[in-house]
NUDOLUM-654623 format. One record per residue (C-alpha): residue number from 1; residue in one letter; x, z, y. Coordinates in pm, whole numbers, plus 50000, padded with zeros to 5 digits. Layout:
+-----+---------+-------+-------+-------+
: num : residuo :  east :    up : north :
+-----+---------+-------+-------+-------+
: NUM :       A :     X :     Z :     Y :
...
+-----+---------+-------+-------+-------+
***
This chain:
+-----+---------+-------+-------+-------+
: num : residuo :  east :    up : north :
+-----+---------+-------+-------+-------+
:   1 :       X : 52338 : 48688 : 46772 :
:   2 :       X : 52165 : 48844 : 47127 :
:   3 :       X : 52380 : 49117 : 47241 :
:   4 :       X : 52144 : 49416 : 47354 :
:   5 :       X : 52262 : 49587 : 47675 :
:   6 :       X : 52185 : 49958 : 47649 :
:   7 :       X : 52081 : 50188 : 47933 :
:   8 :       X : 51911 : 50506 : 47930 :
:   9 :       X : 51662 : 50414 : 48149 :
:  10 :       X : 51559 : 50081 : 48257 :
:  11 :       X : 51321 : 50150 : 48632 :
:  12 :       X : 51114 : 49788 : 48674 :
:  13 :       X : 51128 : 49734 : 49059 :
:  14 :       X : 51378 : 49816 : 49345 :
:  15 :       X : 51138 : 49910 : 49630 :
:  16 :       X : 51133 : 50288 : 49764 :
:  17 :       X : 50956 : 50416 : 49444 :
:  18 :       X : 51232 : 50266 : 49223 :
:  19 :       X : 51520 : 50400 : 49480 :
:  20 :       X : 51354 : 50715 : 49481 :
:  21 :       X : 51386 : 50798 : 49093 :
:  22 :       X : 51769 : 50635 : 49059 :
:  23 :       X : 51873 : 50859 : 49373 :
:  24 :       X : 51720 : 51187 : 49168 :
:  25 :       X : 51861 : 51030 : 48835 :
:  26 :       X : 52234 : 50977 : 49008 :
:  27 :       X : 52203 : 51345 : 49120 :
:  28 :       X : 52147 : 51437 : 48766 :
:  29 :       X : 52427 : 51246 : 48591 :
:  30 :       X : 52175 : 51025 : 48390 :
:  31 :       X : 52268 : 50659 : 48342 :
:  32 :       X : 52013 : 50373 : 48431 :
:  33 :       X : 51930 : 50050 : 48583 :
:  34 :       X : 51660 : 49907 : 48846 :
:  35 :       X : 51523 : 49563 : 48734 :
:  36 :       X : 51421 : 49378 : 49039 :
:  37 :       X : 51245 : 49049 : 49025 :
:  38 :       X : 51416 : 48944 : 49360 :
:  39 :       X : 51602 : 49094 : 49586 :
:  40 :       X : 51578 : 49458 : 49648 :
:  41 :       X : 51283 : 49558 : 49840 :
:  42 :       X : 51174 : 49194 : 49798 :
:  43 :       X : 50784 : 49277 : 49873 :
:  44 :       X : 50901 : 49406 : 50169 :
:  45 :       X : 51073 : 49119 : 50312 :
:  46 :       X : 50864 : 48805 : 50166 :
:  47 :       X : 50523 : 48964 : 50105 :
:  48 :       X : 50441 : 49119 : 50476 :
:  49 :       X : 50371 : 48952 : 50750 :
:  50 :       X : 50633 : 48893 : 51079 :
:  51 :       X : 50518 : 49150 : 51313 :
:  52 :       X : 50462 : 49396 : 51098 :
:  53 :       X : 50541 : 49780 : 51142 :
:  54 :       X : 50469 : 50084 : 50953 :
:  55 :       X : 50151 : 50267 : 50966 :
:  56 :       X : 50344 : 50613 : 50950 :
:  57 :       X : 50587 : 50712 : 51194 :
:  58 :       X : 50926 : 50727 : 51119 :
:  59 :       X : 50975 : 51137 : 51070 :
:  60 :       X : 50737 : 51046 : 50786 :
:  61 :       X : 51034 : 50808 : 50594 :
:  62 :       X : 51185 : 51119 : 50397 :
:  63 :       X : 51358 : 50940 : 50086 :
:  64 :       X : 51519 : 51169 : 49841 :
:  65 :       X : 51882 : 51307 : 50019 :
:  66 :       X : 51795 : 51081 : 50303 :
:  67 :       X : 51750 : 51198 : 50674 :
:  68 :       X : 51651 : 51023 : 51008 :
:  69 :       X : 51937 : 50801 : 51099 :
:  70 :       X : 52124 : 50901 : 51412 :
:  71 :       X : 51962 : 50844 : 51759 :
:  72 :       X : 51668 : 50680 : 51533 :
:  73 :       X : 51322 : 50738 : 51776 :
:  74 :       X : 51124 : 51014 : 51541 :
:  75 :       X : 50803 : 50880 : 51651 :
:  76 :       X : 50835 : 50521 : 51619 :
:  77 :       X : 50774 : 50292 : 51405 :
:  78 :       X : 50952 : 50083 : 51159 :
:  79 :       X : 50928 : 49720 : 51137 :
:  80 :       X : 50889 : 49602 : 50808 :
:  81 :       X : 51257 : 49427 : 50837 :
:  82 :       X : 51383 : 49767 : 50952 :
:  83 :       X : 51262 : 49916 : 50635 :
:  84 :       X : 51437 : 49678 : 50446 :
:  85 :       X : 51735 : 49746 : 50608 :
:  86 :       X : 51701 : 50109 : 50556 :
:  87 :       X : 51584 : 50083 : 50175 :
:  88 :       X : 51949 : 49890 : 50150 :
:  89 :       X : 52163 : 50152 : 50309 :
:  90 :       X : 51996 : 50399 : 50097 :
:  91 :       X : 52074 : 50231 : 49802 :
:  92 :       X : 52469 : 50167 : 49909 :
:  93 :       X : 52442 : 50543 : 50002 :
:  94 :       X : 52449 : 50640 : 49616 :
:  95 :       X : 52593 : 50300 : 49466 :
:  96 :       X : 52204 : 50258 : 49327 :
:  97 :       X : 52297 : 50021 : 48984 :
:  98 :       X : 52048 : 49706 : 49024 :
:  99 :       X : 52025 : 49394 : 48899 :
: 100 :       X : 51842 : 49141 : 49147 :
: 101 :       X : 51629 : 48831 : 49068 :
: 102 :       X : 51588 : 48931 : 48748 :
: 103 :       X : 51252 : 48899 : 48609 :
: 104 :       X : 51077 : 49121 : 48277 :
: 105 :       X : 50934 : 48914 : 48025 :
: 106 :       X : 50848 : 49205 : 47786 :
: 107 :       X : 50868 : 49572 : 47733 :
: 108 :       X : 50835 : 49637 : 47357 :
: 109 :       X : 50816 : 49990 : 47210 :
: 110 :       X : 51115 : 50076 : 46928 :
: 111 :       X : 51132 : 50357 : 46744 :
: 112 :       X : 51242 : 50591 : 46928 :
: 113 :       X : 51281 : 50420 : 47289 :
: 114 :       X : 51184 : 50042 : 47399 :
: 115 :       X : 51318 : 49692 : 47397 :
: 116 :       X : 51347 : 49538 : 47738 :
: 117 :       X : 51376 : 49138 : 47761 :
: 118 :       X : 51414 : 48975 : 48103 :
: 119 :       X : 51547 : 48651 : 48241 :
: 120 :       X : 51911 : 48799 : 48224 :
: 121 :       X : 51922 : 48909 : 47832 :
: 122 :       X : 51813 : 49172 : 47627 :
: 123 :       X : 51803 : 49566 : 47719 :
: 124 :       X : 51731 : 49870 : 47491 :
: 125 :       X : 51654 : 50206 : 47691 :
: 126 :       X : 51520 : 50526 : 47548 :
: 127 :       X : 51340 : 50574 : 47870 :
: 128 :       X : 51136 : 50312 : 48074 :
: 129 :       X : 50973 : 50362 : 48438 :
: 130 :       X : 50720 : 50122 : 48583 :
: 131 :       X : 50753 : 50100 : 48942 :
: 132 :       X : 50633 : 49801 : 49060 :
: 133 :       X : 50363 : 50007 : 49289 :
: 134 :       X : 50011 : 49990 : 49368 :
: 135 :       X : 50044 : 49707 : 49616 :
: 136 :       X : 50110 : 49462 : 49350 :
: 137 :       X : 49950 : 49169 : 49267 :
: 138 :       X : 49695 : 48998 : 49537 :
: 139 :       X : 49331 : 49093 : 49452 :
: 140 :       X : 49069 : 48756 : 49557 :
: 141 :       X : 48731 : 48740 : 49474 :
: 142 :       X : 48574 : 48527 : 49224 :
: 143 :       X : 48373 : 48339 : 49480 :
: 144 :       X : 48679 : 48187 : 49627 :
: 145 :       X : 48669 : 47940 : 49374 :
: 146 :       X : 48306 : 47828 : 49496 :
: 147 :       X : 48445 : 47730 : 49836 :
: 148 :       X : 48524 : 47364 : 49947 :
: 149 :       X : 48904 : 47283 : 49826 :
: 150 :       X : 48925 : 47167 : 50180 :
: 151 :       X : 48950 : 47498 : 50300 :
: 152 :       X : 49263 : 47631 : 50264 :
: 153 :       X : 49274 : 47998 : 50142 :
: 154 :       X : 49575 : 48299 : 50125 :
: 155 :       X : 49576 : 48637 : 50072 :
: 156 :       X : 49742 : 48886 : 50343 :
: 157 :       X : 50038 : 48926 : 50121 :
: 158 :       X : 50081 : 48482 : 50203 :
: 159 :       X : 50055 : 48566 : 50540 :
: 160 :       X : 50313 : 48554 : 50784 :
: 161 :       X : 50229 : 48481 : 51153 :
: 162 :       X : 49936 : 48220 : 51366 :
: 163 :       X : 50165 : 47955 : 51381 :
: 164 :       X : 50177 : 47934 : 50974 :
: 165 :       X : 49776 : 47891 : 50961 :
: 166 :       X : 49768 : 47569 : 51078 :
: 167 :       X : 49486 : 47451 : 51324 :
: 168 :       X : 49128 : 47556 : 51331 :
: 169 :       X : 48982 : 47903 : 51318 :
: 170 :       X : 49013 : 48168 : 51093 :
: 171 :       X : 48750 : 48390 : 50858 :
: 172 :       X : 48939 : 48688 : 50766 :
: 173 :       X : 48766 : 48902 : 50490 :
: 174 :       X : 48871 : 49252 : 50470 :
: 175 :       X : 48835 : 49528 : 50767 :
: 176 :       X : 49086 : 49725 : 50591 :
: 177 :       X : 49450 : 49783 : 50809 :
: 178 :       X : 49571 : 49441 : 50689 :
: 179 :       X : 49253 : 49259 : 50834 :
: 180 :       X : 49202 : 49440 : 51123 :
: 181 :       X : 49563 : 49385 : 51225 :
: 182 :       X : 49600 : 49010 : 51118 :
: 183 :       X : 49266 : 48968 : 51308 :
: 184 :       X : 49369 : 49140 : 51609 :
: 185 :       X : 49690 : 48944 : 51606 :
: 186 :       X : 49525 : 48605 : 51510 :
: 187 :       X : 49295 : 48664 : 51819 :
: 188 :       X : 49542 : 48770 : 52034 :
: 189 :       X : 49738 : 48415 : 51976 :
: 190 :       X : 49394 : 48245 : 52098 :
: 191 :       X : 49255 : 48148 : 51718 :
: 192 :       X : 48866 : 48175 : 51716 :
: 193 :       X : 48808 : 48439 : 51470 :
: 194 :       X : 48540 : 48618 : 51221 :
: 195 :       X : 48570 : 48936 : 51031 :
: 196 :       X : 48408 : 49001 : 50727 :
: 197 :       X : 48368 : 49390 : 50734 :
: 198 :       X : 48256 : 49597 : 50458 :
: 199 :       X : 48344 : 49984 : 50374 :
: 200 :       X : 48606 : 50080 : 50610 :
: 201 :       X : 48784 : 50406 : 50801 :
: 202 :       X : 48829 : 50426 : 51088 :
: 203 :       X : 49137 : 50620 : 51274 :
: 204 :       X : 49273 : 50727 : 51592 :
: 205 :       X : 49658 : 50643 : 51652 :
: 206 :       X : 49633 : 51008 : 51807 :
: 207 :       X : 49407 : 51264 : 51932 :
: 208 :       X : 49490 : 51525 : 52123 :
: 209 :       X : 49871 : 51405 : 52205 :
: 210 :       X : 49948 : 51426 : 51827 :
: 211 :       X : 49967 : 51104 : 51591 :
: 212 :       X : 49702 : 51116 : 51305 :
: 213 :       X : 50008 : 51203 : 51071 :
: 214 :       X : 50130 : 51522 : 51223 :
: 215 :       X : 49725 : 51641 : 51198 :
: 216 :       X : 49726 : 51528 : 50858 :
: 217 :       X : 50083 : 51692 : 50753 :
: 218 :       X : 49916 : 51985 : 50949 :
: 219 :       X : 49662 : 52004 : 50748 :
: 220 :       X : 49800 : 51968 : 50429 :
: 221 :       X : 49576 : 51641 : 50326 :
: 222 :       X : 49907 : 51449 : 50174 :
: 223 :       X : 49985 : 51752 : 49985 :
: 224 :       X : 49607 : 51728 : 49813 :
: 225 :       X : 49645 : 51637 : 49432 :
: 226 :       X : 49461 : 51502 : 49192 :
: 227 :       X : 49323 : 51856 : 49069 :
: 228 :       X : 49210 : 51942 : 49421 :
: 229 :       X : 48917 : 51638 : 49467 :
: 230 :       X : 48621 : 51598 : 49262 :
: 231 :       X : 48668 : 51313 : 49164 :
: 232 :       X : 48975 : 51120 : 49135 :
: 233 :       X : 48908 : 50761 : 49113 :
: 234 :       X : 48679 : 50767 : 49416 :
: 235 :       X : 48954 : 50854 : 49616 :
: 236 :       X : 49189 : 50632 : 49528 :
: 237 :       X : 48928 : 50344 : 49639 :
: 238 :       X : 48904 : 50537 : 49959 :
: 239 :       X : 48943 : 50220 : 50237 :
: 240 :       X : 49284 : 50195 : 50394 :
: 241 :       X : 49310 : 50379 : 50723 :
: 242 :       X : 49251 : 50112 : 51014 :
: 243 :       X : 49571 : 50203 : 51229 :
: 244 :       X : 49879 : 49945 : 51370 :
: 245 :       X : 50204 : 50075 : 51427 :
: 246 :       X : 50243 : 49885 : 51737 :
: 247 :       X : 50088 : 50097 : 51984 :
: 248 :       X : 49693 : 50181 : 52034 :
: 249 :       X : 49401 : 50212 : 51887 :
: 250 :       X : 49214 : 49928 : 51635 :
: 251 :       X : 48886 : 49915 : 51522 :
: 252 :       X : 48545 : 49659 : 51515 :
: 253 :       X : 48501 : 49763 : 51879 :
: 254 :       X : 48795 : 49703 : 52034 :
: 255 :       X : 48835 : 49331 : 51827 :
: 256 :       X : 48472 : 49272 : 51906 :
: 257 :       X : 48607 : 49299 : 52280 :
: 258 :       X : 48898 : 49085 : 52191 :
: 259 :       X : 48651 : 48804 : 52106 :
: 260 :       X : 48644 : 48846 : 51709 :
: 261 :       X : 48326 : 48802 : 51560 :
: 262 :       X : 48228 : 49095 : 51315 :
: 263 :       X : 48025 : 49022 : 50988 :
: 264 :       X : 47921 : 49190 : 50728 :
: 265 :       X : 48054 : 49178 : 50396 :
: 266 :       X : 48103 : 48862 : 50208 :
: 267 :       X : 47840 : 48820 : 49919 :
: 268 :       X : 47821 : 48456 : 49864 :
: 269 :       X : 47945 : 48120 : 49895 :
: 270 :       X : 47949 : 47756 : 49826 :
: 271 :       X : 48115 : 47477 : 49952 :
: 272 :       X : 48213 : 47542 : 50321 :
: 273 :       X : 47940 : 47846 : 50384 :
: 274 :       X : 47967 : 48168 : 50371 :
: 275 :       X : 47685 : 48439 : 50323 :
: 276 :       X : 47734 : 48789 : 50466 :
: 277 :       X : 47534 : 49135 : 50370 :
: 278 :       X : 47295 : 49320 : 50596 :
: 279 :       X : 47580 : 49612 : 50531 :
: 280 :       X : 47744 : 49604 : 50832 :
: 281 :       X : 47541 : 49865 : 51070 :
: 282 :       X : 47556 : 50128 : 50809 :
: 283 :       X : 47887 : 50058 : 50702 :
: 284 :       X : 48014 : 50135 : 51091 :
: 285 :       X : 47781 : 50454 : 51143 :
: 286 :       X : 47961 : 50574 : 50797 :
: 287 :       X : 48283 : 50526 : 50956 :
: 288 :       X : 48203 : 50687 : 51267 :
: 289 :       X : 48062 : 50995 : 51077 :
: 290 :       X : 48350 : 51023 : 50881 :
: 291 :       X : 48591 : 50980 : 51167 :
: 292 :       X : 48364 : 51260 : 51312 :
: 293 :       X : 48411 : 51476 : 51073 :
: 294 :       X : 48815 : 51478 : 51053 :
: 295 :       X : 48843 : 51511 : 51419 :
: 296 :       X : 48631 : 51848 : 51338 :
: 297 :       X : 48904 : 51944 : 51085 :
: 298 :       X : 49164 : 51883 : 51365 :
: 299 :       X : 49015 : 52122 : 51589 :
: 300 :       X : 48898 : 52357 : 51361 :
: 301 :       X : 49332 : 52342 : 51215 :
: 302 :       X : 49431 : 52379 : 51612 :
: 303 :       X : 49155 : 52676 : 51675 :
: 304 :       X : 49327 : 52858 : 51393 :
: 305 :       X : 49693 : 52831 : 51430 :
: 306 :       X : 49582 : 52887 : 51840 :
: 307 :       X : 49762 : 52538 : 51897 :
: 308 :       X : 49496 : 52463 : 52158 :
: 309 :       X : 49681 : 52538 : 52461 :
: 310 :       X : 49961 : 52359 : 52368 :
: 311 :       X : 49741 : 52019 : 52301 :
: 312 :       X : 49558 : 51795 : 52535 :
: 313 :       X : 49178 : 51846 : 52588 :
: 314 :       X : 48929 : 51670 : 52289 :
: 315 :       X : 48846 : 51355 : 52366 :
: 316 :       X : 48638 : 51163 : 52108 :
: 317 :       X : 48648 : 50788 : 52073 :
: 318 :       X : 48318 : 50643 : 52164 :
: 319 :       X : 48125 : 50494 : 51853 :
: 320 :       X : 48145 : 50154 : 51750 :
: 321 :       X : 47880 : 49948 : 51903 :
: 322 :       X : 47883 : 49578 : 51801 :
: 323 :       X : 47634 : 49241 : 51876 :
: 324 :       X : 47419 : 49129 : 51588 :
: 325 :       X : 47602 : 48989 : 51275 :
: 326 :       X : 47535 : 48663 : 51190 :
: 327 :       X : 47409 : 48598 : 50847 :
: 328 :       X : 47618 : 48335 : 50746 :
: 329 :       X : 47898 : 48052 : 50869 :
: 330 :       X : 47961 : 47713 : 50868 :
: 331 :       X : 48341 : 47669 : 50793 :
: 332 :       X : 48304 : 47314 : 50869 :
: 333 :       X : 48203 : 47393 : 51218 :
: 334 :       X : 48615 : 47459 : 51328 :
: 335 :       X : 48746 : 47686 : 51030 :
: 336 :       X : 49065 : 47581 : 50860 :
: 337 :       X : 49136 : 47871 : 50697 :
: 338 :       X : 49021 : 48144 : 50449 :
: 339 :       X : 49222 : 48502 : 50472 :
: 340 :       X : 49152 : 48719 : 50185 :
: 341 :       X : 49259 : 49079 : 50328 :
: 342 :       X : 49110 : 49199 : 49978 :
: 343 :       X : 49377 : 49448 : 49845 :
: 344 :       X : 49522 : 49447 : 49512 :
: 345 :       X : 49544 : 49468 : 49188 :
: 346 :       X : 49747 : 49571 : 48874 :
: 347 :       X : 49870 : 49361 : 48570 :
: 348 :       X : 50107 : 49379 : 48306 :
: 349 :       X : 50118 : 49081 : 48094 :
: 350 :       X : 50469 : 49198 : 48009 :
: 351 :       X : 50403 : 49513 : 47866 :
: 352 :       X : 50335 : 49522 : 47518 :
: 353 :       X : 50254 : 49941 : 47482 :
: 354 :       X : 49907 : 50040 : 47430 :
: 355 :       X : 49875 : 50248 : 47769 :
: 356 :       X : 49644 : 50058 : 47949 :
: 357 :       X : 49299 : 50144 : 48040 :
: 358 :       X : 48985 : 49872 : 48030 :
: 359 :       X : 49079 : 49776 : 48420 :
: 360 :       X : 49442 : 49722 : 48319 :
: 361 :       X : 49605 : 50002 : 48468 :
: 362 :       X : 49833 : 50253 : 48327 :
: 363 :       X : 49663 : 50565 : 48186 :
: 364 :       X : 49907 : 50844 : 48327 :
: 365 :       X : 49889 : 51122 : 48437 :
: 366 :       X : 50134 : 51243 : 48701 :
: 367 :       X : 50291 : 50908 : 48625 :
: 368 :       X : 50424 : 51032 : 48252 :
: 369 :       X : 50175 : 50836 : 47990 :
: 370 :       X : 50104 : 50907 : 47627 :
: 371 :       X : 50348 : 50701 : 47507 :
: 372 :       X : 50666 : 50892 : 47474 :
: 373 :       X : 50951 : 50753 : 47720 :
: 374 :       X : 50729 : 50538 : 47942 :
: 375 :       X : 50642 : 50666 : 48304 :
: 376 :       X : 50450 : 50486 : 48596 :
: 377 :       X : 50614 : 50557 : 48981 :
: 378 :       X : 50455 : 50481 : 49345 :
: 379 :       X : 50094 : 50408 : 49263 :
: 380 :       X : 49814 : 50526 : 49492 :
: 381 :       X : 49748 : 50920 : 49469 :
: 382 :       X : 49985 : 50927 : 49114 :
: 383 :       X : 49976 : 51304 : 49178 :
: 384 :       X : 49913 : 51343 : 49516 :
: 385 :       X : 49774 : 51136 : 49828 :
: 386 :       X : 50097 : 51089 : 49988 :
: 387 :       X : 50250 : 50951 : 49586 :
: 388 :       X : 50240 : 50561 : 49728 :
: 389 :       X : 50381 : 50632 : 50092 :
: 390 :       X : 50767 : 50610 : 50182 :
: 391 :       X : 50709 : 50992 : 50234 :
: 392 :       X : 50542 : 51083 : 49955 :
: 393 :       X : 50752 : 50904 : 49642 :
: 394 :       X : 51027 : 51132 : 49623 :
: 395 :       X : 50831 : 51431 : 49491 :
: 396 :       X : 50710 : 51193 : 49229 :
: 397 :       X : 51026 : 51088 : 49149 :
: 398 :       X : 51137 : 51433 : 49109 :
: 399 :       X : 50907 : 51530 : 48902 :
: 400 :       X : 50964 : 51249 : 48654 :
: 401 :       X : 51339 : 51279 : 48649 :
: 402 :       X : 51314 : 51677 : 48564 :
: 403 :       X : 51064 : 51585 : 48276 :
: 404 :       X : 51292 : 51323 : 48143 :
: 405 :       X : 51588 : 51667 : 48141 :
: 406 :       X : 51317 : 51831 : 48020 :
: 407 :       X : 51227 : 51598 : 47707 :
: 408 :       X : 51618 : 51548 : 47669 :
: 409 :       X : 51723 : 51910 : 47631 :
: 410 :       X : 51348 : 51930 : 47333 :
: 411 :       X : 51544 : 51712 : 47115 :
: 412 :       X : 51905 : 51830 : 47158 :
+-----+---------+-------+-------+-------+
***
């Protein structure tokens, strides 16, 4: 006979979300357990590349009950093996209960609660909380599997540093903050490189003396749920911000004055050639305009809290400006290698609860779904646009863990 473990709640993945919602749970007396398929924070540590640091600066990494460590450099930026090390003393901070490199195999609904098998045995819990995060599984397109086996192909998350690529140049297809970094970086290590560009933002690190973050804190964008945009879904596809947390500015221009060659987006291809759309002029005036339009916002925020003496003088980037994009390329003329910088995607093949929509994501709703008991934690705007950021999680988590008390205290 299987012994059954039983928790009261079982959280699926250790990463900030998952810390996030055992801290509040700890504070509230409520037993539980974070499943982690590796080791904590493992996406983190084997899913990001080497020189990697965080977008946001490090004011911006406010866990639950967790402050800026002492002497810690409010305005830097945290490489991603800093964060790990953080995310671990958080969790020794408030003995966090997980069980690494263990893997779920199913989540089965009971009646009430769910049955929770993974590689280490058998769990019942009467609450379960998804929070593997948006980042989760490596999105490639289908046309990948058109291209000449030759070629080898990764996706950012395979990516580590230049050296790891092999010889030969490099298309990289994705102009989101992945791409334009790992191009930048691939370029700056003398690797012949093209970037396949479609809908992108660009960003400024700062304007005005101030990062983009404090203007955006300023303005209350983060704080912007999903009952405050038109439309929901849209904005969750909004294009990564094109920022590195090592210093300067990024965009087409300045990698088009590294030497990267800038394409358009990637619509076909066969064997070793690639086809790219006539997008790319339009797609960098949009990006302009928009980038345009938020430095407005930033002046029109500093005009009305009379910030302007205090700030340095506007000064707007110049727009992007790039050479004609080639139409298509050769990747037997010197490529070796195929980057997919193409985001991600979510799937479950685990979960065995009728929650998902026809995309396979979790129908929720500030991340509690209509099945009783089962919550989703750390995906992109959840409830608000900061919900998947370091920053941003804790409120989530909050939230859940009060309306887990909550449904507790309806059925005492």
């Amino acid at each position: 006979m299987i012994m059954m473990r039983r928790h009261d709640t079982i959280i699926i993945g250790a990463g900030q979300a998952g810390l996030a919602l055992s801290h509040q749970l700890s504070a509230r007396g409520v037993d539980h357990l974070l499943i982690e398929r590796g080791r904590l924070a493992e996406r983190w540590r084997s899913e990001r590349w080497d020189s990697l640091r965080l977008l946001t600066p490090n004011w911006m990494t406010r866990l639950p009950g967790w402050e800026l460590e002492a002497g810690e450099n409010p305005d830097g930026f945290r490489s991603k093996d800093e964060l790990v090390g953080l995310l671990e003393r958080y969790a020794r901070s408030f003995d966090a209960p997980v069980s690494e490199n263990t893997e779920v195999t199913g989540v089965y609904p009971l009646h009430p609660g769910f049955r929770v098998e993974t590689t280490s045995g058998r769990y019942e819990a009467r609450n379960v909380v998804i929070a593997t995060g948006h980042s989760a599984d490596p999105k490639i397109p289908g046309l990948a599997d058109s291209l000449d086996p030759g070629i080898r192909q990764l996706h950012s998350s395979q990516y580590r540093n230049p050296d790891d690529l092999g010889e030969g140049g490099v298309l990289v297809v994705g102009a989101g903050a992945s791409g334009i970094q790992i191009a930048s970086e691939l370029a700056g290590a003398g690797r012949r490189v093209v970037l396949s560009a479609g809908r992108h933002a660009r960003a400024v690190r700062a304007y005005r003396g101030k990062d983009l973050w404090w203007w955006l804190d300023r303005l209350g964008s983060l704080d912007e749920t999903v009952d405050d945009v038109p439309d929901v879904e849209a904005s969750r596809r909004t294009p990564s911000l094109g920022l590195t947390g090592s210093g300067g500015d990024i965009d087409l221009g300045t990698l088009d004055r590294a030497g990267v060659t800038v394409a358009g987006r990637v619509v076909t291809g066969d064997a070793s050639v690639v086809r790219f759309g006539t997008n790319l002029e339009e797609d960098v005036s949009t990006a302009d305009r928009r980038l345009r339009r938020l430095l407005d916002r930033f002046d029109a925020q500093a005009a009305m809290e009379g910030l302007d003496p205090f700030l340095e003088p506007p000064s707007r980037p110049t727009p992007v400006r790039l050479p004609p994009a080639a139409s298509e390329l050769d990747l037997s003329s010197g490529f070796g290698t195929v980057l997919w910088a193409t985001g991600y995607c979510r799937r479950y093949p685990w979960l065995h609860v009728d929650v998902l929509d026809a995309s396979g994501d979790v129908i929720q709703r500030r991340g509690v779904t209509s099945h009783s008991g089962l919550y989703v934690l750390g995906m992109r705007f959840q409830w608000s646009r900061g919900s998947h950021f370091v920053d941003g999680v804790g409120r989530d988590a909050e939230y859940l863990a009060d309306h887990m008390m909550s449904a507790y205290a309806a059925v005492a």
